[in-house]
N, C-alpha and C positions, 0 to 999 in steps of 0.2 A: 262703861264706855267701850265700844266696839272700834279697833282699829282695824280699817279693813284698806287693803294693796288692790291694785287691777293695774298688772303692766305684761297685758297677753299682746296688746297689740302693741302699734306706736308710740301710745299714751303711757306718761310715769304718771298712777293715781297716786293719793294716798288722803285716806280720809280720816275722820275720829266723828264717830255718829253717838251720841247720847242717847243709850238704849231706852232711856224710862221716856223723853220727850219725843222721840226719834226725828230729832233734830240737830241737823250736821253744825259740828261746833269750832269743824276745823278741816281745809281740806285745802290741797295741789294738783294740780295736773297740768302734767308737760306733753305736748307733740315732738317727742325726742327722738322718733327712729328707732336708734339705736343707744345703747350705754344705761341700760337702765341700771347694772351692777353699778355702776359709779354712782349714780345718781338717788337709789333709792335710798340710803339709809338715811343721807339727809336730809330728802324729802320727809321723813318721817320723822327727825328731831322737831323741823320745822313747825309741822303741823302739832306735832305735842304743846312747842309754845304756844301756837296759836289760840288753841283750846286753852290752854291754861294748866293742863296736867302733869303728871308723869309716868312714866310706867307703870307704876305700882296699882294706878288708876284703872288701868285697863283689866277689863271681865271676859274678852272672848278677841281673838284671832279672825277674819273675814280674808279670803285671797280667792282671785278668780285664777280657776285653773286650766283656762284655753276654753277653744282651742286657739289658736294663733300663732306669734311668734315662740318659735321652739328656745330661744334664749330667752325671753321677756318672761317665758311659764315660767321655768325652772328659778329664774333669779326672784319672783314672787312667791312663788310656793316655797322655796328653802327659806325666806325671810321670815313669812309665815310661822312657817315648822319649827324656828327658831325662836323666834318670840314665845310662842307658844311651851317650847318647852322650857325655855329659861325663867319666865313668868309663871308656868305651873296655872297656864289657861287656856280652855278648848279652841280649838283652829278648824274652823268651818270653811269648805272649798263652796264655789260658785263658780259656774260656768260664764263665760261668756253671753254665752245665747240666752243663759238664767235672766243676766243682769240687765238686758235688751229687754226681754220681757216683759219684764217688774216693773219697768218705765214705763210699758203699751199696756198694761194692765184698762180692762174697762166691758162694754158690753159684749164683743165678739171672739171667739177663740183665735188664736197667735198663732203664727207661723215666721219665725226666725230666719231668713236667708240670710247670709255672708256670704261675700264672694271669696272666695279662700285663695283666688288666682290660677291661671292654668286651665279655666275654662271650671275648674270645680267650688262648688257651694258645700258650706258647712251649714245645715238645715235642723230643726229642733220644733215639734208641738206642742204647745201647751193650749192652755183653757184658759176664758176668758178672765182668768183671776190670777193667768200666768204661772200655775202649778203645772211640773212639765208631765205631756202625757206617755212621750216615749225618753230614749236616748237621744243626743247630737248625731247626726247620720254625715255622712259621707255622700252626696250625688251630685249630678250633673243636671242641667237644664233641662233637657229632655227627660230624666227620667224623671225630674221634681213635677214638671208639669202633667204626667202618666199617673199621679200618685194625687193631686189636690182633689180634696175633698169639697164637695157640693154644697158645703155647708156653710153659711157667713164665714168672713174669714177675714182676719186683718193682718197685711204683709209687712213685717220691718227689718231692718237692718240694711246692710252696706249693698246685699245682694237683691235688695227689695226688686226695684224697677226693672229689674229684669222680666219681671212676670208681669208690666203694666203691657196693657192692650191683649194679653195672653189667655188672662181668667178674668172671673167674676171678681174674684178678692178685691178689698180695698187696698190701696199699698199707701204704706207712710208719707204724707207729702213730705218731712224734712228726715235725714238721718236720724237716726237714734243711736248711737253706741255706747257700748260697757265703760262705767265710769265706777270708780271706787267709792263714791255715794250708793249708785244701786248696788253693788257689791253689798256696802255694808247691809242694806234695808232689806234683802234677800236673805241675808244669813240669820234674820231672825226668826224665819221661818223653816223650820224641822222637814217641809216637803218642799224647799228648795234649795236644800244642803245637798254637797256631795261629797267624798272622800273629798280632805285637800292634797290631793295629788295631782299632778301633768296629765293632762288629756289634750291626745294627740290624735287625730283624724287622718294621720297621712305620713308616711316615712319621711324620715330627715333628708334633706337634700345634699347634705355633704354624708357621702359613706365612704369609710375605708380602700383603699386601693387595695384589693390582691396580691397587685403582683407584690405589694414592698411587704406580705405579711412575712413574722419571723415563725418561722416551722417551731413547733414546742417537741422537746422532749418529754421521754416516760417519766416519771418518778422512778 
């Protein structure tokens, strides 16, 4: 039994995927915003009843680790890391843009837009069986559209429409986004695992102030 988290973005996942039938046996998800530290661990009692298990049950760790909300990463991937090591079972990371893809999985190769706000997109290639072909990149509009390849192409996620009337590509007619089902159906595959650590595409928006730093002394 794979328990796998996705709360990069908005959404508090949390799912329990039956590795042998790969059949979700148990799963939540909220449009919370914010508070997913409050919210996750029992979102994840829950769905253990639901399934019928218990910890002990579980074979593998699944957490998506961005990019997205720089709280919503960190309070998934520590939960993760903590199951994992308290259970004495391996913790596979998945990307966002992974989990996007897994769903558009079919005859065309994948291109993953988000819009990340600020005018910038969080971008990711894969093939059309959604094995990524590069890293999640960092661009803008203009430079995504200097870079699309000639080749079938089928566009999803939140930053899709942005490229409709632009290119050739086909763009998703309805959203697609990272849910803790695709999370977990991704992590079964060895070529769409990543470390499960935070992956951040962009500095934090709260940094430290200067002036109130305190001066350190020598030893």
């Amino acid at each position: 039994m794979i328990l796998a988290l996705e709360t990069s973005a908005s959404l508090c996942g949390v799912c329990i995927l039956d590795a042998a039938s790969g059949q979700v046996v148990g799963e939540i998800f909220n449009d919370i915003g914010r508070g997913h530290a409050e919210r996750l661990m029992d979102d994840v009692a829950a769905v253990l009843k639901q399934a019928g298990i218990g910890y002990g049950q579980l074979t593998s760790i699944a957490c998506g680790v961005g990019p997205g909300s720089f709280t919503g990463i960190r309070v998934g991937v520590a939960a993760a890391r903590g199951f994992g090591l308290a259970l004495k079972i391996p913790v596979h990371g998945v990307t966002s843009l992974q989990a996007i893809a897994w769903q558009a999985a079919g005859s065309k190769a994948i291109l993953v837009v988000q819009d990340a706000g600020r005018d910038d997109l969080h971008v990711q290639r894969f093939n059309a069986q959604a094995i990524q072909l590069g890293a999640p990149e960092p661009m803008t509009l203009p430079m995504l559209l200097q870079e699309l390849p000639g080749a079938p192409l089928f566009v999803c996620g939140s930053g899709a429409q942005l490229l409709a009337g632009q290119s050739n590509a086909e763009i998703s007619p309805h959203p697609i986004i990272a849910n803790a089902a695709a999370v977990a159906h991704a992590s079964r595959d060895p070529a769409m695992r990543v470390t499960p650590k935070p992956l951040y595409l962009r500095a934090p928006d709260a940094k430290p102030q200067a002036g109130f730093a305190i001066a350190r002394t020598g030893a």
